[in-house]
Structure formats: structure tokens, C-alpha cells
C-alpha positions in Angstrom: 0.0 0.0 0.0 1.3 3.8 -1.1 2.4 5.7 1.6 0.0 8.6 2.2 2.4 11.8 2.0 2.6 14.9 4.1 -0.7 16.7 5.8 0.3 19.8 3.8 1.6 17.8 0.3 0.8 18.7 -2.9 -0.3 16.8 -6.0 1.7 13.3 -5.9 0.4 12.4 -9.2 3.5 13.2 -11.9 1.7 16.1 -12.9 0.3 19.5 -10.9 -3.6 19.5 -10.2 -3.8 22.2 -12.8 -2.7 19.8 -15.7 -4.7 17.0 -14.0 -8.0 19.5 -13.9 -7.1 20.4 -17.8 -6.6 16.3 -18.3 -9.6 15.7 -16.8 -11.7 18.3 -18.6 -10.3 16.6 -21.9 -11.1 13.3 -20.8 -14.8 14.6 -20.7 -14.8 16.1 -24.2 -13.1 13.0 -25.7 -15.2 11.0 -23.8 -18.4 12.5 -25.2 -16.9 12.5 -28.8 -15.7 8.9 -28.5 -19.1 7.8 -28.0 -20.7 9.1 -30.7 -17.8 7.1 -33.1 -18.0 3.3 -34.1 -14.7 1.8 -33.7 -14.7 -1.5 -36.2 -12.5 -2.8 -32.8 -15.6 -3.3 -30.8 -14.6 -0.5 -28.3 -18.0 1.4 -29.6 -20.1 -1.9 -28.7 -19.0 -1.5 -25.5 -19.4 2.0 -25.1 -23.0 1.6 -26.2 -23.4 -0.7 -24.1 -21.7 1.4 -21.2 -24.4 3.9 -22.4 -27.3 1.9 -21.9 -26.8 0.3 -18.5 -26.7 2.9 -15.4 -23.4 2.6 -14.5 -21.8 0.6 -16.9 -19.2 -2.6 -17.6 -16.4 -0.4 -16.3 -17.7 0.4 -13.0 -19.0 -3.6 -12.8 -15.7 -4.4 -13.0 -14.0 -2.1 -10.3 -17.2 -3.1 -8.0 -16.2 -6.9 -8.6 -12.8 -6.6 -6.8 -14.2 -3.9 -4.9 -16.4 -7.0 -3.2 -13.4 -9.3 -3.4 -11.4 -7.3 -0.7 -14.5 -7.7 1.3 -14.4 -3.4 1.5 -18.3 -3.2 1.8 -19.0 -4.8 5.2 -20.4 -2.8 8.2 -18.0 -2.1 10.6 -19.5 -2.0 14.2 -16.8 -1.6 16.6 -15.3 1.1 14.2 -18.5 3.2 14.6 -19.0 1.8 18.4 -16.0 3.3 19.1 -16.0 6.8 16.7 -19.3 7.7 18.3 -18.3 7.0 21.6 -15.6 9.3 21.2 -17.9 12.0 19.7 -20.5 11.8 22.0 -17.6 11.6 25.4 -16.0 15.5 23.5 -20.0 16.6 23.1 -20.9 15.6 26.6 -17.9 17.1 27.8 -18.2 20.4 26.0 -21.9 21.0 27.8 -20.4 19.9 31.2 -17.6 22.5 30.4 -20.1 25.3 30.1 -22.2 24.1 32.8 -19.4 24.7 35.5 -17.9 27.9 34.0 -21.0 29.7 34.0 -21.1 33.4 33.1 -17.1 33.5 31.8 -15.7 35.0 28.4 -13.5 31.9 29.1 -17.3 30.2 27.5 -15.6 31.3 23.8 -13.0 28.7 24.4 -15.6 26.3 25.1 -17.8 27.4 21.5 -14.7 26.4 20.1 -14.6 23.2 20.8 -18.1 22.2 20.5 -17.7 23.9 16.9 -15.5 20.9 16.3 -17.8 18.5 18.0 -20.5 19.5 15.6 -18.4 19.1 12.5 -18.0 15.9 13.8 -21.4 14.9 14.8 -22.0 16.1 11.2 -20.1 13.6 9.5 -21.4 11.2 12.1 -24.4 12.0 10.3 -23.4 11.8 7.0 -22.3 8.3 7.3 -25.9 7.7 8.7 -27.3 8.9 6.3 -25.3 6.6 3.5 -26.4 3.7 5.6 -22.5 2.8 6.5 -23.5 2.1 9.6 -25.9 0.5 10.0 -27.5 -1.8 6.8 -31.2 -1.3 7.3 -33.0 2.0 6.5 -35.0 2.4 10.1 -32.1 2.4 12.4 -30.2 4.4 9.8 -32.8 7.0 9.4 -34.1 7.3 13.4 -29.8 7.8 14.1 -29.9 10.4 11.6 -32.8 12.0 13.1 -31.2 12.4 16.4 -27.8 13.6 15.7 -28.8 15.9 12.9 -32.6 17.2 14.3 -31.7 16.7 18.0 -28.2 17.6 18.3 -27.6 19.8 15.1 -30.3 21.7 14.4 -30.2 20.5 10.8 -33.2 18.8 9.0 -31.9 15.7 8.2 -34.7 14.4 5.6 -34.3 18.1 3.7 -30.2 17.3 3.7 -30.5 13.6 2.7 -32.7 15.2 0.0 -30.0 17.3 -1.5 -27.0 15.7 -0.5 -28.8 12.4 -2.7 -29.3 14.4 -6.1 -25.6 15.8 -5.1 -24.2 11.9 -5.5 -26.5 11.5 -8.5 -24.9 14.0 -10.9 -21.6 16.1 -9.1 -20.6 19.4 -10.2 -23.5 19.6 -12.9 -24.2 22.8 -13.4 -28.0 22.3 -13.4 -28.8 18.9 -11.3 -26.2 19.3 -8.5 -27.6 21.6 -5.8 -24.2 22.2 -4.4 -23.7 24.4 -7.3 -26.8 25.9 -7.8 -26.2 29.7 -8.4 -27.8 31.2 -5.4 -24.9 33.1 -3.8 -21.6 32.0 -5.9 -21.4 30.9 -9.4 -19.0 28.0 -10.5 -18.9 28.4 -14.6 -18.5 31.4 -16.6 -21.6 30.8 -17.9 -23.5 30.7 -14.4 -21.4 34.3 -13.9 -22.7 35.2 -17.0 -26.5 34.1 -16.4 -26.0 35.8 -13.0 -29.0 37.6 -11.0 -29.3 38.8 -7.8 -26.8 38.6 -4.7 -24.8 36.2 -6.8 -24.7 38.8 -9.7 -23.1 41.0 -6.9 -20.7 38.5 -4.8 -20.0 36.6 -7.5 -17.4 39.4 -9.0 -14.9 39.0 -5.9 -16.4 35.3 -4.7 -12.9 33.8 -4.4 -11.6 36.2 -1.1 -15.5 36.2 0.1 -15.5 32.2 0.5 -13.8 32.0 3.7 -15.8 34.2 5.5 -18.9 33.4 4.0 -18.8 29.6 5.4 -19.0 31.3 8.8 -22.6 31.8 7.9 -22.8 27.8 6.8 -24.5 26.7 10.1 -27.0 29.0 10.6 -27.8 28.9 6.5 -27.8 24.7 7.0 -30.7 25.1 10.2 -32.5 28.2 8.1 -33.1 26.1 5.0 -34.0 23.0 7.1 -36.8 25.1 8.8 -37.6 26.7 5.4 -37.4 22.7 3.8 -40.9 22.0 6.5 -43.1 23.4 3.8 -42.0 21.0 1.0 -43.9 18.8 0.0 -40.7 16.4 -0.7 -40.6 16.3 3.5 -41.4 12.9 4.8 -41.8 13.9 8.4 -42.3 18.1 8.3 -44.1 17.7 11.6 -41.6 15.2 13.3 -38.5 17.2 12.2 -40.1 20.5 12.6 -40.5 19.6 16.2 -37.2 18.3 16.9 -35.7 21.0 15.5 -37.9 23.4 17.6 -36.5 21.3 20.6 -33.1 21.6 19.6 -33.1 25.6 19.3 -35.5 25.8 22.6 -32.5 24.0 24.6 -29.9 25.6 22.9 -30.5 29.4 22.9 -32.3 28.4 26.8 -29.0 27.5 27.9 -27.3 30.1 26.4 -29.4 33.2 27.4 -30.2 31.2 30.8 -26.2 31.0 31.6 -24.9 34.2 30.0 -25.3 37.7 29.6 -27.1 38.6 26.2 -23.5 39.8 25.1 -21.8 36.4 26.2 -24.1 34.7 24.9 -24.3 36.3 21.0 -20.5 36.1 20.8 -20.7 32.0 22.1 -23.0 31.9 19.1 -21.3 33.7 16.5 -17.7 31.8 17.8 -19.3 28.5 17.8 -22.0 28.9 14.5 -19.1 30.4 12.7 -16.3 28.0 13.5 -18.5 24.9 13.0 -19.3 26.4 9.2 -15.9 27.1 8.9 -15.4 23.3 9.4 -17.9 21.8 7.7 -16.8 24.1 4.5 -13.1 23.4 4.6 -14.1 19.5 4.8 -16.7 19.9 2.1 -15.0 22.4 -0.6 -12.0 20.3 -1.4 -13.8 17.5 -3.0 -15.3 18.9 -6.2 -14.7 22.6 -6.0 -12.6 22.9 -8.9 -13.3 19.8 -10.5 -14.7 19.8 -14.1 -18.1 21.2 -14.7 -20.8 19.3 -16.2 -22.9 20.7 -18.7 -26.1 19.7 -19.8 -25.8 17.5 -22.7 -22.8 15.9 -21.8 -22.7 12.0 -21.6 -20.5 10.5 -19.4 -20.9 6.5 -17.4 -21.1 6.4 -13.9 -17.5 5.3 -13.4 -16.3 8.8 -15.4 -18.9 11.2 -13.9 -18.1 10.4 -10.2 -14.0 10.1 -10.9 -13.7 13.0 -13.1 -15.6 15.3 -10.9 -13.9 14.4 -7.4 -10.7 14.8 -5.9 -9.1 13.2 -3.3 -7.4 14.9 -0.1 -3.9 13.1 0.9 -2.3 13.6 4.5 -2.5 11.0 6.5 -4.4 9.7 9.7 -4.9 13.3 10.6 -6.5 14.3 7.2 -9.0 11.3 7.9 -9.7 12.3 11.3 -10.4 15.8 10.4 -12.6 15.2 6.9 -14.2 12.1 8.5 -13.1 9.9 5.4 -14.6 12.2 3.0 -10.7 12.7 1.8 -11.3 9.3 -0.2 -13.8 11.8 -1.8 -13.5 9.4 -5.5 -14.0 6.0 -3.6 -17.1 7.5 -1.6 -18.5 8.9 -4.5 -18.3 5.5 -6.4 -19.1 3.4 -3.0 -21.6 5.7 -1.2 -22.1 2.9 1.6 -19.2 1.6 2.4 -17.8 2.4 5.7 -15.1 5.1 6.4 -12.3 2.4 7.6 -12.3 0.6 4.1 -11.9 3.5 2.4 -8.0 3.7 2.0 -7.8 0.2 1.2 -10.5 0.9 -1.6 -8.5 3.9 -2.9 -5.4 2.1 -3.9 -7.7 -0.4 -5.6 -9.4 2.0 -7.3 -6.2 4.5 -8.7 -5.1 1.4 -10.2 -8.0 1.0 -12.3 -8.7 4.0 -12.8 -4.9 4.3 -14.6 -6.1 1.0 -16.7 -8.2 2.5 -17.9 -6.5 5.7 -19.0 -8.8 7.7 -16.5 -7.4 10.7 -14.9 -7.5 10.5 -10.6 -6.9 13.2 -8.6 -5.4 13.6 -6.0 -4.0 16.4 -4.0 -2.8 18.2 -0.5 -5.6 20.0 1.3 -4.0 23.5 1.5 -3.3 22.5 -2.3 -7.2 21.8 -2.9 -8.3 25.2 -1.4 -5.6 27.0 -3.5 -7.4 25.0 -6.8 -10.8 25.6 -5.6 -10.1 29.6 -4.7 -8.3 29.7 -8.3 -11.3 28.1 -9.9 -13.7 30.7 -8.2 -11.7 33.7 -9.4 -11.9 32.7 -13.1 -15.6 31.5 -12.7 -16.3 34.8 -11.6 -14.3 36.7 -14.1 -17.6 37.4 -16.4 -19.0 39.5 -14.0 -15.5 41.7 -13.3 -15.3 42.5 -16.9 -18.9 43.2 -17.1 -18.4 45.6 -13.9 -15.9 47.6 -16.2 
């Protein structure tokens, strides 16, 4: 097994993640072209028939040995333990501001639980991919709790999204992640451009850090917002967790502390904990190949050529919660976060089989990509602004 490199590396691959974005990008083109040809080899039988199925011979093929290393079985004592750990630092956090009471020393403590609740995030991620547990009632009534209960996030409205997210990645008009409501991610999203994103779009790329600071309280405003759709399963159910959730929350707070104390705990701890959940989320596809409508590409390609994996070791896992193996999760939604490094070596080697550009980079690396990729989506609107 490769040796994972520094927390901090950059791109291991022979080339930099620029050449491997502008590889990728004309994998997609020749891609699309290639199908449309008849090769008197046969290679156009099988990319018809690629076409056809939903995700195609190639991705049968890597999802064989896939189930060969045994990569897909629930791990219990993996999660046992993880959530143990999770819910010990969250139970330690309250019992933290419990004894300090009325104490600017509280913004040390809205620190921490801001980490805690990235965590507990990812906690219910996995959840909600059903990599914990196999069945869909004890996956979806754990979800419940750790998102509703101890979030304040909707977790049927995020499931929702986060489900047509896996579906089509970085597609400019499926993929909700890149929906043009606040930043645009193509040129031709700056240049379609109304609104707030019309305006923030033109310097996006030195706005992105602060504006994850807003991330938590956006994720709890749209899941109370989400109640009212009709693609809710449980708006009356979720709607009153989350009414419990904010009840005990901003109780405790304004209960404890003074109303100054207590707004800066909140901004400290809301803004940290989007600041997490961003910097775990952003590196995966920001700055990955766009997909336009129109373009045809197999499972295998779509998920691969959109995602990017995040190198650096045990502490890079720890931190991103196995979303670093951002490719493998993509391909293998369910399996759990422990195989995950095992499946990425299997998978890189397949991928360069088959001629298929893989991605991988550092984290501070990924941000500089994603940043880059931000400035030049937004240029449109600069030059318009002339």
C-alpha cells in the first residue's frame, strides 16, 4: 500500500492539479466525442453498451474486486467506538459550560463544540449513506437524532439534496451544491448571474472563507424553510425536533450568560462549525470539471472525473471524516469510512487502466485549486463591472 504523503503535500500524481483538472476536462470532451464514433474494434459496442446500462461494464468491473477485498461490510466496533468518542468530547463540552458559567472563558468552550458539531455532522453523514448501519430504520431514526436533535439541521431536507448531489456532481443544473444562489461555478453561471450572486459573485474567491462562517446558521435556516415542501417525509416530526433543539440551545445560552456572552458564544461557535464543515466539504469537487447539460459520461467517469481526493495522512482522515477518499465514496456511497483507504489504492489502479485521470492532492493545495477556480468563474462579472 502507497504511503500517504505529508498533511500539507501537494499533487503526488506526476503532474500538478492544474494539468490534471485540464486532463480531466479533456477526458470529458473525448469522452463525449468517442461515443458518438463506431470503432470497427468493438470499443463502440461496449461504449454503447456502457451507455445503456446505469453505470456501466467499467464500474462492474471495479465493484467486482471492490467485493473481493470484502471493502463493503459494516464495521460496528469502528462506529462503536468513533461515536463513543464524539458523544464523550460533546458531553464534555456541555459539562464544560455548565461549570464555567457566566465567563468570556465560555468562547473557548464554542470552540470546541464547533469541532464536535463538524463531527457529529459527519457522524451523520455516514448515517445517512447507511454505513453504519445496513437497514433504512435504524439508519434514518440515528440520523434524526444527531442531525434534528443535536444539530439543528433537517436531516430528511439534507439527505434530499445531498442524494441528487451523488446523483450527478458538479453539474451545473442537477447538483444543488452548485446551484447559483450566492456563488457561481462556470463562466456561464457568472454570465447568467442575478441577484446577490450577480453581486458577490465578482470578488467570490476572497468572500468564500468568510462566507462559510454563515454555513450553520444557512444549513438550520433552509431545514426550517425545507418544512413546507412537499418532498418532506416527516415536516411535523423534524419540525419539532428541531424546535426542541433551538428551545435547549439558545435556553441554555441566554439562561447561563449575559445577552453579550451569549451572541458572541454563538457567532464563535455557529461560525467555527461552518468554517469546518466548509473546509471539509470544498475540497472534494470545487474545482473539478463542470458538467454541462448535454454531456454524456458513465457512472464510473462522472463520479471520478468530478472528485478529488485529499492526501495527509491519519490526521487528514480524522479531520474530513473519510470524506478525503472523496473518488471511492463517491463510487461506494455505503461503504464504511475504515475501508476506504484500502479501496482507494484499488481503485487509482484501475482508474490508470483504464486511461482515466485521478486526482489527488494536499488540502491546503485543494483550497488554492478551488479559490483559483472561483476567481476565473467569476471573471464574467468583473469584466462586465468595467
Amino acid at each position: 500500500m502507497r504511503v500517504p504523503p505529508p498533511f500539507f503535500a501537494q499533487e503526488i500524481t506526476p503532474h500538478t492539479e492544474r494539468m490534471a483538472h485540464s486532463t480531466a476536462l479533456a477526458g470529458i470532451h473525448s469522452l463525449a466525442e468517442d461515443e458518438k464514433q463506431t470503432n470497427p474494434r468493438g470499443d463502440g459496442r461496449k461504449r454503447e453498451r456502457e451507455k445503456s446500462s446505469g453505470r456501466g461494464s467499467d464500474f462492474s468491473e471495479l465493484s467486482r474486486r471492490i467485493a473481493e477485498a470484502d471493502l463493503l461490510r459494516r464495521r460496528p466496533l469502528y462506529y462503536t467506538v468513533r461515536f463513543t468518542a464524539v458523544g464523550l468530547a460533546l458531553a464534555g463540552g456541555v459539562a464544560a459550560f455548565l461549570v464555567l458559567g457566566d465567563s468570556w472563558s465560555q468562547l473557548l468552550v464554542a470552540a470546541a463544540l464547533a469541532v464536535v458539531f463538524g463531527q457529529l455532522g459527519l457522524a451523520a453523514h455516514d448515517l445517512a449513506h447507511r454505513q453504519v448501519f445496513s437497514r433504512r430504520r435504524p439508519s434514518e431514526i440515528g440520523g434524526l437524532v444527531v442531525a434534528d436533535v443535536l444539530l439543528g439541521m433537517s436531516y430528511g431536507w439534507w439527505m434530499n439534496k445531498h442524494t441528487r448531489h451523488h446523483a450527478n456532481p458538479n453539474h451545473e443544473n442537477k447538483d444543488p451544491d452548485v446551484a447559483p444562489d450566492i456563488l457561481v461555478w462556470s463562466r456561464r453561471q457568472a454570465r447568467q448571474a442575478k441577484g446577490p450572486a450577480r453581486f458577490i459573485g465578482k470578488h467570490q474567491a476572497a468572500l468564500f472563507f468568510p462566507l462559510l462562517t454563515l454555513e450553520g446558521l444557512n444549513l438550520s435556516v433552509s431545514s426550517f424553510r425545507a418544512l413546507r415542501s412537499p418532498s418532506m417525509k416527516r415536516p411535523v416530526l423534524e419540525g419539532a425536533l428541531l424546535v426542541a433543539h433551538f428551545a435547549v440551545y439558545f435556553g441554555g445560552l441566554f439562561t447561563l450568560l449575559s445577552p453579550g456572552k451569549a451572541l458572541a458564544f454563538i457567532a464563535v461557535h455557529q461560525g467555527l462549525f461552518g468554517l469546518y464543515l466548509g473546509s471539509v466539504f470544498a475540497p472534494n469537487h470545487k474545482g473539478m470539471p463542470m458538467i454541462e447539460e448535454g454531456t454524456e459520461l458513465d457512472f464510473l467517469r462522472r463520479q471520478v472525473l468530478t472528485s478529488r481526493n485529499v492526501d495527509g495522512g491519519a490526521l487528514t482522515d480524522v479531520f474530513m471524516g473519510g470524506l478525503n477518499y472523496q473518488i471511492e465514496h463517491h463510487l461506494f456511497p455505503s461503504m464504511p469510512t475504515p475501508a476506504l483507504a484500502k479501496a482507494q489504492v484499488i481503485t487509482e489502479r484501475y482508474c490508470a487502466e483504464l486511461g482515466i485521470p485521478y486526482c489527488r492532492s494536499g488540502l491546503i493545495a485543494s483550497h488554492r485549486t478551488a479559490l483559483r477556480h472561483l476567481r476565473e468563474a467569476g471573471e464574467p462579472l468583473r469584466e462586465a463591472g468595467h
